[in-house]
C-alpha positions as CSV (number, residue, x, y, z in Angstrom):
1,X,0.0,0.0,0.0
2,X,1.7,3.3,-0.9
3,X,2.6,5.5,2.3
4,X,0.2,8.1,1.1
5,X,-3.2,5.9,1.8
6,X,-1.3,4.0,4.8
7,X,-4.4,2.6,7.2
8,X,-4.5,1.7,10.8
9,X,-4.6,-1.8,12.4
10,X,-8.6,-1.3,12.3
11,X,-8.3,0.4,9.3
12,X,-10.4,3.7,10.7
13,X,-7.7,5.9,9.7
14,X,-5.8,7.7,7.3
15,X,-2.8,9.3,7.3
16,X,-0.5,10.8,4.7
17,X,3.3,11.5,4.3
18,X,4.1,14.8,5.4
19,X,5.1,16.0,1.8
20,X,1.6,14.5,0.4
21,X,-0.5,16.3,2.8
22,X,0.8,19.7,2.2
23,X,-0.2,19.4,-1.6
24,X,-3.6,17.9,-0.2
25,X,-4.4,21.4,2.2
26,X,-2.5,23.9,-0.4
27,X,-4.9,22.4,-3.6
28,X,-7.8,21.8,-1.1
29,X,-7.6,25.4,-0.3
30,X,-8.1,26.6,-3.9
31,X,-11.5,24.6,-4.0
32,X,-12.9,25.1,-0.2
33,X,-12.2,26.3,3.0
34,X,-11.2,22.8,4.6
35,X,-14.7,21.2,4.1
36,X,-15.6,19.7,1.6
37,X,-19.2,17.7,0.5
38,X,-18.7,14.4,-1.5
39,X,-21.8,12.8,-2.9
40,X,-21.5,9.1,-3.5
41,X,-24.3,9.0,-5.9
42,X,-22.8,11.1,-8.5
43,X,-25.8,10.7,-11.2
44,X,-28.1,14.1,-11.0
45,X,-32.1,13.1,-11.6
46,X,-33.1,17.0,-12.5
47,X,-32.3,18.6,-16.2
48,X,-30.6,21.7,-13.8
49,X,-26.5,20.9,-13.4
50,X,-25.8,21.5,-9.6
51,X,-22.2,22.1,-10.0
52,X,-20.9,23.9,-13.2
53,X,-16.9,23.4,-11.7
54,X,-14.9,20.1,-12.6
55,X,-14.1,18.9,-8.9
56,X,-14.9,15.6,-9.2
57,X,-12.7,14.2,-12.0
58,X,-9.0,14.0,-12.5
59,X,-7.7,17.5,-11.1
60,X,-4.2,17.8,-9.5
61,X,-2.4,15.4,-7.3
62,X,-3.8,16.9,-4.1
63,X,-7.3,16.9,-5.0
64,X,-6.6,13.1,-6.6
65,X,-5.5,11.6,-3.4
66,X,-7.9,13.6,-1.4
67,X,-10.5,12.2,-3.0
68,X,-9.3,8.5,-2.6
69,X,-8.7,9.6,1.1
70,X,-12.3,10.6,1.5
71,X,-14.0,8.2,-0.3
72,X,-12.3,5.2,2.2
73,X,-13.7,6.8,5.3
74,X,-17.2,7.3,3.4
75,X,-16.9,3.4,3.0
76,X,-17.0,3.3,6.7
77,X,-20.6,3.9,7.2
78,X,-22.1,0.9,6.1
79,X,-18.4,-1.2,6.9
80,X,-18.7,-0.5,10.7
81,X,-23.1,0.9,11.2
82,X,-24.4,-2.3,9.6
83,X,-22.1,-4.4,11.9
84,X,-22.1,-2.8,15.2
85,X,-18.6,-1.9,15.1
86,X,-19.4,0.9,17.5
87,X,-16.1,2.2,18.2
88,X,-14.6,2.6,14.4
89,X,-17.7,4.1,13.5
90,X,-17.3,7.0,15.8
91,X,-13.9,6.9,14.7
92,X,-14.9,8.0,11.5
93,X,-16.2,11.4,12.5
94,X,-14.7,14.8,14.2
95,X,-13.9,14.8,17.7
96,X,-16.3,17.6,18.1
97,X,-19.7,18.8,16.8
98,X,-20.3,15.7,14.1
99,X,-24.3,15.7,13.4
100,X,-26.2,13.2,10.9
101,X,-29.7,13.5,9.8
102,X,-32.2,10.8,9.1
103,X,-35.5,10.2,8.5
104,X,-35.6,8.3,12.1
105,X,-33.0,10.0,14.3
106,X,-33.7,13.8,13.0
107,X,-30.9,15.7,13.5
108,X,-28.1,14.6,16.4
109,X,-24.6,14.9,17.0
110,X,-22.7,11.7,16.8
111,X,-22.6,10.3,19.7
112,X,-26.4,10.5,20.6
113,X,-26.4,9.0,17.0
114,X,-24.7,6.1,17.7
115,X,-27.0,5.7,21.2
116,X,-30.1,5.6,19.5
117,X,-28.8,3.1,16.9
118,X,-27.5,0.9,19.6
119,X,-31.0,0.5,21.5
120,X,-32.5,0.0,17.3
121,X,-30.0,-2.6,17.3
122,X,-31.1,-4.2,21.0
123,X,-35.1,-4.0,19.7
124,X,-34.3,-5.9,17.0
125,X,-34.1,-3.1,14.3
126,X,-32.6,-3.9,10.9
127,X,-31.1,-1.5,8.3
128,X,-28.4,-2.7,5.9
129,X,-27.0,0.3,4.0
130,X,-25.1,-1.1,0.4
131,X,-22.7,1.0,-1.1
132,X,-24.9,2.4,-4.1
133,X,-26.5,4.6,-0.9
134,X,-29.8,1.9,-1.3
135,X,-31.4,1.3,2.3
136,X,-32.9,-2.1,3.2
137,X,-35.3,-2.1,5.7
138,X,-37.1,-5.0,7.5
139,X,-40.6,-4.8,8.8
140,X,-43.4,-6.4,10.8
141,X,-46.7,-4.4,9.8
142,X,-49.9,-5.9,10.7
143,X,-48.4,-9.0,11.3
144,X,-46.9,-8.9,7.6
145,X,-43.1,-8.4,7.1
146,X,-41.9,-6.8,4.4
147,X,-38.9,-5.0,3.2
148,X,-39.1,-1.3,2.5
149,X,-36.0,0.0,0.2
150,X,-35.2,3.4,-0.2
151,X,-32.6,5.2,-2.9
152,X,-30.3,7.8,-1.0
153,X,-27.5,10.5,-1.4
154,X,-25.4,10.1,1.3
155,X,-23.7,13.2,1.7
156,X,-20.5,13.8,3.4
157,X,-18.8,17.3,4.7
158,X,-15.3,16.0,5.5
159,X,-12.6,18.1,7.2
160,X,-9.1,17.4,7.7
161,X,-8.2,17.2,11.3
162,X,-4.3,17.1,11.2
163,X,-3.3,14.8,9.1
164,X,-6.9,12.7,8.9
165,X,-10.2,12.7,7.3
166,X,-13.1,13.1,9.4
167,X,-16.8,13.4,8.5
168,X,-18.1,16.6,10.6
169,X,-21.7,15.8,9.1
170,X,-24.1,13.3,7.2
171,X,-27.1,13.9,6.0
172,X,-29.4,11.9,3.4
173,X,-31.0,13.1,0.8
174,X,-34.1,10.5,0.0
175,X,-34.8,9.7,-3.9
176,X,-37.0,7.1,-4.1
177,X,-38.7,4.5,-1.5
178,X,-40.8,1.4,-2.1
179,X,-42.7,-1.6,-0.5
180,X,-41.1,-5.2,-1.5
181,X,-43.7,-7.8,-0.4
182,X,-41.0,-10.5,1.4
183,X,-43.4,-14.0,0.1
184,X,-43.9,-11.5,-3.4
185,X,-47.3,-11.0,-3.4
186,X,-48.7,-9.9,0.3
187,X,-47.8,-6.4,1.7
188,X,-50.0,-4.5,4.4
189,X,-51.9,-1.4,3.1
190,X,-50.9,2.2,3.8
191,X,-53.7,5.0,4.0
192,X,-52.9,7.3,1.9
193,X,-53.7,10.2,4.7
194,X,-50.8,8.3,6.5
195,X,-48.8,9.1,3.4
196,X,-49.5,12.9,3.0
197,X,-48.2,13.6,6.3
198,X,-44.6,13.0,4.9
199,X,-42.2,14.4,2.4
200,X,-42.5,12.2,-0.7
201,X,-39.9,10.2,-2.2
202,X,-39.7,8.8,1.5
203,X,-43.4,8.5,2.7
204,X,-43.9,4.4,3.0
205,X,-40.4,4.4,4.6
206,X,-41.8,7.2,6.9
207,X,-45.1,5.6,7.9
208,X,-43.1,2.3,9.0
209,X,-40.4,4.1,10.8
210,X,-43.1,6.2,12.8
211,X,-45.1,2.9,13.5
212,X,-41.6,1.5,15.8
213,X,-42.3,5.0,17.7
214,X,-39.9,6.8,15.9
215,X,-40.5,10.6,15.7
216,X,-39.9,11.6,11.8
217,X,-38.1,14.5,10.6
218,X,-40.3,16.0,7.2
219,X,-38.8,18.4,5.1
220,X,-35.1,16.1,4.7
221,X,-34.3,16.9,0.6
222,X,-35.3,14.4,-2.1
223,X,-34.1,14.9,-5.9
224,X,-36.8,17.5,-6.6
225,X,-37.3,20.0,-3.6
226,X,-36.1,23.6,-2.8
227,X,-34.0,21.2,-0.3
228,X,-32.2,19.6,-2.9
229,X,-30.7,22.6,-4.0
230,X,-29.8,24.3,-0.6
């Protein structure tokens, strides 16, 4: 592994030569100030371009192996989340003020994140996150399970801290959600004045999320709302 992208024993961390990260800060500094947002999910759903600047491809050295630095800790969420590996997931954010934003959790810094998750976890919650920012969800409604998916940007503001990457905040931007019926045909019904009262794009997810007793946060950004575009 070349010493610019070496990792550490849990592989939570990245650290650069001392040469390397100077080009890293001076480049990064012509394209932010230190943060930075990364969207996994690069394909844009509206006819508007949302970024009319080359950042994401090629670029100098700096920006190259920024970008590879960045992307591995992204990686990390589903990695360490979707297998209770507690301590390297909070190793993937800043020491201080680190916030994500969910559907479920609303808004909360890191560590009351990673409480809540935990007692999901112990209630038997389920959430599988792949890498294409697609979340599987298992439910029990009305005695019927089924799987609710939802499409997401996952977006990332990164920071150096030193000489590491660290995620200051996540939130998710929701595309698309739908009902999979787990035996293919049965799935419970849901009222559609259980619907309205959520932002679409994530209203079935919504409904089943706020039928475990969580309280939903509306308004998130989906590909075509005001939201999107803040």
């Amino acid at each position: 592994m070349p010493p610019h992208a070496r990792l550490g024993k849990n592989m939570h961390s990245i650290r650069l030569a001392r040469s390397v990260a100077r080009v890293v800060v001076r480049d990064l500094r012509k394209i932010t100030v230190e943060t930075i947002q990364i969207r996994l999910l690069q394909h844009e759903k509206s006819a508007k371009d949302s970024n009319n600047r080359s950042t994401s491809i090629n670029g100098s050295t700096g920006e190259i192996l920024a970008r590879q630095c960045i992307t591995e800790l992204c990686r990390g969420w589903p990695v360490y989340r979707d297998f209770s590996k507690w301590h390297n997931y909070r190793s993937l954010f800043t020491r201080d003020s680190a916030y994500v934003w969910t559907t479920w959790s609303g808004g909360l810094p890191i560590e009351k994140f990673i409480e809540v998750s935990i007692n999901g976890r112990a209630n038997g919650g389920f959430i599988a996150h792949r890498e294409t920012g697609t979340l599987a969800n298992r439910f029990t409604m009305k005695d019927i399970p089924i799987d609710i998916n939802c499409d997401c940007r996952f977006i990332f503001f990164c920071k150096l801290e030193g000489k590491e990457w660290k995620v200051q905040y996540v939130k998710l931007f929701y595309e698309k959600d739908k009902v999979v019926p787990i035996n293919g045909k049965t799935a419970p019904d849901f009222p559609k004045e259980e619907l309205v009262k959520y932002t679409l794009r994530y209203q079935y997810l919504a409904v089943a999320q706020h039928s475990l007793g969580h309280p939903i946060l509306n308004n998130l950004p989906n590909a075509n709302n005001e939201g999107f575009r803040d």
